[in-house]
LOMAR-728180 format. One record per atom (N, C-alpha, C): x negated, y, z. Coordinates in steps of 0.2 Angstrom, whole numbers, plus 5000, padded with zeros to 4 digits. Last residue first. Layout:
residues N
XYZ ...
//
This chain:
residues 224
437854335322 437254365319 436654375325 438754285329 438454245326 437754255325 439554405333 439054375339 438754305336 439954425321 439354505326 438954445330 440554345316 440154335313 439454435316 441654335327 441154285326 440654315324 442254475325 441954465332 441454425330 442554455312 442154505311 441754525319 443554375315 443154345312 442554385312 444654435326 444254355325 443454345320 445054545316 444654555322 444354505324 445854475306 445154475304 444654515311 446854405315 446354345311 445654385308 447554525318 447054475325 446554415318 447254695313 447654635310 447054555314 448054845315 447554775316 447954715316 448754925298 448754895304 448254835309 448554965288 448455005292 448554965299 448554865278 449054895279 449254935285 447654775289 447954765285 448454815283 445954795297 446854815297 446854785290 444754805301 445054745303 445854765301 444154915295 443854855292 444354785294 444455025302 444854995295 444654935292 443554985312 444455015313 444554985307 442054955322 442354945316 443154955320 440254965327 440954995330 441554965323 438954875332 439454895326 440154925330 437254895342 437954885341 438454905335 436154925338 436154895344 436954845344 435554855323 435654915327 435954875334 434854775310 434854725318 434954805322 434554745298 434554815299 434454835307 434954635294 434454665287 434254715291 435854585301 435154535298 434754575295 436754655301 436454645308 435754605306 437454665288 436854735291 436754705297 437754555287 437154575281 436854635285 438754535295 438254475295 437654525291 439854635290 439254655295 438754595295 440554605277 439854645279 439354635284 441654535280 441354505275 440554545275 442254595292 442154545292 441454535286 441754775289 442054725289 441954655288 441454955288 441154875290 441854835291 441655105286 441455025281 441354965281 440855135299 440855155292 440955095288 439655135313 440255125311 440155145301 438155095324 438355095317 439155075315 437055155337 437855105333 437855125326 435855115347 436055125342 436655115338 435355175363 435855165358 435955185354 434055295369 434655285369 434755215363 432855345370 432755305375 433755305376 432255425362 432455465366 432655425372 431755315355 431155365355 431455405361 432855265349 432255235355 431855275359 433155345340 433455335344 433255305351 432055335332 432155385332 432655385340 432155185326 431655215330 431655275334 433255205321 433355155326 432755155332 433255275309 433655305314 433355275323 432355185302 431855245304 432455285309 433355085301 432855065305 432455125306 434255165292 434655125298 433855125303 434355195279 433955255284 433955205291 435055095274 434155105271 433855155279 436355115273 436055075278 435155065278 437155235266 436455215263 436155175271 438855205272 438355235269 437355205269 440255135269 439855115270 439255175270 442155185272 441655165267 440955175272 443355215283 443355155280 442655145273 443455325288 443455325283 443555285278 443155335301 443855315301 443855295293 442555505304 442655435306 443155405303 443455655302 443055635306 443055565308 443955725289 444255675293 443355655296 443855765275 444355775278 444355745284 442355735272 442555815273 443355795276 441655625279 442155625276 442355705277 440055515282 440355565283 441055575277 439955365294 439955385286 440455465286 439155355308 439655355304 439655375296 438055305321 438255335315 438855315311 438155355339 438555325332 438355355324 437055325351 437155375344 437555345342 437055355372 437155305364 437155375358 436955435378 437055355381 436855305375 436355625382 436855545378 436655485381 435455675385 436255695388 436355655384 433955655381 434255675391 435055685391 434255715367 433855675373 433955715380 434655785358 435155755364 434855725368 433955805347 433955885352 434655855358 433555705340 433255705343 433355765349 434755695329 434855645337 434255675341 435155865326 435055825324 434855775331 436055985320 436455905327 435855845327 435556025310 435556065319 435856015323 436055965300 435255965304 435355985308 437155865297 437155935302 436455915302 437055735292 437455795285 437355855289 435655615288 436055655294 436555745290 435555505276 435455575279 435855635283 436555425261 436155435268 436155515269 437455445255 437055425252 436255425256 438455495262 438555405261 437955375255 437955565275 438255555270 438055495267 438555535293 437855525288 437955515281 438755615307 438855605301 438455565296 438555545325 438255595319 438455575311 439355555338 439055525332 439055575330 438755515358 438855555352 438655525342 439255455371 439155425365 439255485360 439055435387 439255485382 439155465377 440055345400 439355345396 439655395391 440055385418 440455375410 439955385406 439455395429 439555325427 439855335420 439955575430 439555515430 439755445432 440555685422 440755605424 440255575429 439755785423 440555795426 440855725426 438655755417 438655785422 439355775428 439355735405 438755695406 438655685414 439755865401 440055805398 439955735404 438455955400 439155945404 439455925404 437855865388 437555875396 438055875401 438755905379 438655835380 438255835388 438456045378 439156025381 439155945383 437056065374 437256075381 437956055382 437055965362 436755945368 437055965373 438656025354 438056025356 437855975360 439955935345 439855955351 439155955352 440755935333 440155965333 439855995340 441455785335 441555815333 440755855331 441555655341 441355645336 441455715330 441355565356 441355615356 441255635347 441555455369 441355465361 441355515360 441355415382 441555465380 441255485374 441855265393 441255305388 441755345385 442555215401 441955195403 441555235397 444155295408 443855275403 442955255404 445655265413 445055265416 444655245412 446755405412 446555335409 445955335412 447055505420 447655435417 447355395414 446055575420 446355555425 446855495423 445355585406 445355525412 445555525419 446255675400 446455605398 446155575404 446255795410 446655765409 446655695407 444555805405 444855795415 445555755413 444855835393 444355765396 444455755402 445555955394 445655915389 445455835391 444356045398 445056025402 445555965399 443356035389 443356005396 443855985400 443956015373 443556075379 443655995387 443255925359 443855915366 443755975370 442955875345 442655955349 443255975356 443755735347 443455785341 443455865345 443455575355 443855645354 443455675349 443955415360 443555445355 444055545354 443355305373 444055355368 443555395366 443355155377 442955215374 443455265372 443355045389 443755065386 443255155384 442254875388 442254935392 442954995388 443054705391 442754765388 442954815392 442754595405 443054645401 442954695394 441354455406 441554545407 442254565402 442354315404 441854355406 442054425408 443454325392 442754285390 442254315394 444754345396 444554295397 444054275397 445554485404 445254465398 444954385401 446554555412 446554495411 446154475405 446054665414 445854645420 446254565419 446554745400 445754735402 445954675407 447754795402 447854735398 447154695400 447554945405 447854885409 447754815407 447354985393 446654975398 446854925403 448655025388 448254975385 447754935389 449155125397 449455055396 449155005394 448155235396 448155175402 448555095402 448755245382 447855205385 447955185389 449955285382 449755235378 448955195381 449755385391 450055345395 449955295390 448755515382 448555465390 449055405392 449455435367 449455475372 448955425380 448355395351 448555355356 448855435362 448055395335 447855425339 448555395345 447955355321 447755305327 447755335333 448055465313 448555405313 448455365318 447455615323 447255535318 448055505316 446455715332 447255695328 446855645322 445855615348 445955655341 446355645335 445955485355 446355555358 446255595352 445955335351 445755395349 446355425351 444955185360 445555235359 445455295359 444055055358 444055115356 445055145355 443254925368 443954945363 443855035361 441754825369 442154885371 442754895365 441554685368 441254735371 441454795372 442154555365 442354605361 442054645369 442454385363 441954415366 441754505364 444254355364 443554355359 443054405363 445354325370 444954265371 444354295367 446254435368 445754425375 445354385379 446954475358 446354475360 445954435363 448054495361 448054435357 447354435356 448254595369 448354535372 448254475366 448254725358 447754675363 447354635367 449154675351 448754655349 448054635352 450254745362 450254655360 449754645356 449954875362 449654805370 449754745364 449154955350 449754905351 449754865354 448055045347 448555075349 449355005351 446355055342 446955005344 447555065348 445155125336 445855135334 446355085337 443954985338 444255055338 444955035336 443054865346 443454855342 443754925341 441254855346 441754885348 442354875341 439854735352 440454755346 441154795350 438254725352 438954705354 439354755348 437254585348 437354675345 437954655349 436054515358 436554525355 436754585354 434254565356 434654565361 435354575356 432854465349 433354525348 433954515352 
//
């Protein structure tokens, strides 16, 4: 089985970043959608810059995560940031993820899908198989009527391996966010083995990231 990588999300604070940059951490996540987490173009670039000192190797790749963005919206952010994936986590079609796809290229597309917390993709019409050919990756995430992502709970990890095929099938990435946390993910990598975990509330304290549990829940991805 090929290591799961690990994306660190929601970061918005250079000094945490920079206390990072001995952990083997595969991609950061900054949120352009309204959020508490949500960062401006000059916050990201500032942070991205912090990349070209990392220590373990490759850099991480920088992910921003948007909610139903139009186009002009995604020119803007990447001209001031220079982003390597474009998450994407709202109701955005196949055709817009194509154009998406299209108008970067090199940038990867990563669409998530909701998935109620007692399993089962919450949009049929979203469903991963109608993206073949214009995505990079799938996130699943635990769905939350108020809020896209972020939600900090776990859903039915049972769907995980018939997604995992599904996903293959099209010939993308498998992620999994929701809930996770140091003290978790060792169990879903071992029970359930996706390509990669994305994680935000799991590493804070009091809303904040917090470097001892980003440490821990890096080990125990790259342990697994």
């Amino acid at each position: 089985m090929a290591e799961a990588k690990v994306k660190i999300c929601g970061l918005q604070d250079v000094e945490v970043l920079k206390s990072m940059v001995h952990l083997p951490v595969d991609y950061i996540g900054l949120v352009f959608a309204p959020s508490r987490r949500k960062v401006s173009p000059e916050q990201a670039s500032r942070l991205i810059s912090v990349l070209a000192d990392w220590r373990t190797g490759q850099a991480p790749i920088a992910a921003g995560v948007f909610v139903d963005p139009d186009m002009d919206e995604l020119y803007e952010i990447l001209s001031a940031a220079p982003l390597g994936v474009i998450q994407l986590h709202g109701t955005e079609s196949p055709a817009f993820c194509r154009e998406v796809k299209e108008a970067f290229p090199g940038v990867q597309v990563w669409k998530a899908l909701s998935v109620a917390a007692q399993g089962g993709e919450v949009n049929d019409e979203l469903a991963l198989e109608s993206y073949a050919g214009t995505i990079d990756a799938v996130l699943l995430d635990t769905y939350d009527p108020a809020q896209r992502g972020g939600a900090g709970r776990t859903f039915a990890w049972e769907q995980i391996p018939d997604d995992h095929k599904r996903a293959r099938a099209i010939g993308v990435s498998l992620y999994v966010a929701g809930g996770l946390t140091p003290d978790n993910v060792g169990e879903l990598l071992t029970a359930y083995g996706p390509d990669g975990v994305d994680v935000s509330s799991g590493v804070e304290s009091d809303g904040v990231k917090n470097i001892a549990k980003i440490t821990a829940f890096v080990e125990r991805v790259k342990q697994s």
